[in-house]
N, C-alpha and C positions, 0 to 999 in steps of 0.2 A: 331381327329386332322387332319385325310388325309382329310377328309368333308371340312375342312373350308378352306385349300389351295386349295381344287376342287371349292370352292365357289370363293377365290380368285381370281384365274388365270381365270376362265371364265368371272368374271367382269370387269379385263384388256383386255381378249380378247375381248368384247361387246363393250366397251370403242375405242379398238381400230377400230374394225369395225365401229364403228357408227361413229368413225372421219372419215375414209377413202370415208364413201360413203356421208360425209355430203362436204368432201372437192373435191368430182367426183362433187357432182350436183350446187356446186359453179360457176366451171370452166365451169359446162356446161350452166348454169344460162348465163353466163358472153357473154359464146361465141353466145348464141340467143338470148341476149336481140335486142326487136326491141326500138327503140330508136322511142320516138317524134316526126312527123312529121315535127314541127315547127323546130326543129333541121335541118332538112336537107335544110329547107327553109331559115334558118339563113345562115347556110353556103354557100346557093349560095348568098346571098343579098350581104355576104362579099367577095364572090370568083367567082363573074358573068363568069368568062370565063371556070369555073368546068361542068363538062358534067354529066349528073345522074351516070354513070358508077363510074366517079373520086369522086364523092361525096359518092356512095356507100365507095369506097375505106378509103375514112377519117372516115367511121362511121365504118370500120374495123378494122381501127388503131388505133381507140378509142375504141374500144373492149382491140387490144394486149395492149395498157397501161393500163387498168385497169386490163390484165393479172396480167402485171408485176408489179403494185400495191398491187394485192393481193398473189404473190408469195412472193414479198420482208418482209412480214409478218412485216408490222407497220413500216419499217424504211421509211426514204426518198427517194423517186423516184422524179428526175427532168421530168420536159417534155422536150424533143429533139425536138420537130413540133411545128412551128409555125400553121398551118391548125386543126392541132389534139387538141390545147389549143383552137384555137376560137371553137372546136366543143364541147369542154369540157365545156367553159362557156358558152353555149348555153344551154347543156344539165341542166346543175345549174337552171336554171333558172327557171323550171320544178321542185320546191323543191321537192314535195311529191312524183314524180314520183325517183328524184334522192335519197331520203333517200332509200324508199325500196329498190331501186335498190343496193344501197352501201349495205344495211343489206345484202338479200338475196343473193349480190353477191360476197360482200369481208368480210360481217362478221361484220362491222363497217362501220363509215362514214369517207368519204377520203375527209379531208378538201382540197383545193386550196390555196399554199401558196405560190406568187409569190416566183420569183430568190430573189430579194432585198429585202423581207422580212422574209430571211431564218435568224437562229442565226447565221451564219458566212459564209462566201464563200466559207470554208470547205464542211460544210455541204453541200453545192450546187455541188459543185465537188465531192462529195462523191457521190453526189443522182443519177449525170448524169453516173455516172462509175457503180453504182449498176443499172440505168437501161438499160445503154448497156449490159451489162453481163447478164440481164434476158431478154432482147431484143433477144439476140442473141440467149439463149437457146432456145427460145419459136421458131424462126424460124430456130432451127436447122443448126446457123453458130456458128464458135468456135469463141472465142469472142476474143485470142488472135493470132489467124491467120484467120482473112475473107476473104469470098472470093468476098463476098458484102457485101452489108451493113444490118443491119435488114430494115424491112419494114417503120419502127416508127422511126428509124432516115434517110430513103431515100425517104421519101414519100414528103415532101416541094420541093423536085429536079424536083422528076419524074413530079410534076404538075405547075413545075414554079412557084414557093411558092417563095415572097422572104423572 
């Protein structure tokens, strides 16, 4: 009898490790992916007065939302950027490269469902409060007293977005 609880507990343990390090190489996937070239070339064609540095920046803040996409574990995350959505539909567009990339990096595929075709405004307003609060965690601001903003909802400011 002690045999099969030793068999047990060490397939929980196994189980747990092999989440733990399947969900390290996620976030690590996430934070190198290099992103399409044509991507960064969309985004100036829509943002001409973007300099390669601020354009790097938007293809980093497309990294943190699809953090906080894959932290918020399947529920709704609104986008807060206008700049970070045109890079989001750029990168779409790239199907094959964006399927793997959702497999390998969140696990699933993170559909694009605008604001007005959410099932309710609730739901929008839920997405946008759940992705401040994982905005926030991922840059280490409290999300009920900041002392800025996260980067994914100050980044339209800092580059003259309107």
């Amino acid at each position: 009898m002690e045999y099969v609880w030793v068999l047990i507990v060490t397939g929980v343990l196994l189980l747990l490790y092999s989440a733990y390090w399947r969900h390290k190489a996620r976030i690590r996937f996430i934070k190198t992916y290099q992103f399409p070239k044509a991507v960064e070339q969309s985004i100036n064609q829509a943002y001409p007065h973007l300099n390669d540095d601020q354009i790097a920046l938007v293809l980093d803040a497309l990294r943190s939302f699809f953090l906080v996409a894959y932290k918020a574990k399947k529920k709704v995350v609104a986008m807060p950027s206008q700049v970070v959505d045109v890079a989001w539909h750029q990168f779409i567009l790239f199907t094959k490269n964006y399927q793997v990339f959702c497999k390998k990096g969140l696990g699933r595929f993170l559909h694009h469902t605008p604001t007005e075709a959410m099932r309710s405004p609730t739901t929008a307003q839920e997405g946008i409060k759940r992705a401040w609060r994982l905005a926030c965690h991922l840059d280490l601001i409290n999300p009920r007293l900041p002392n800025k903003l996260p980067m994914l909802f100050a980044i339209d400011g800092l580059l003259k977005i309107e």
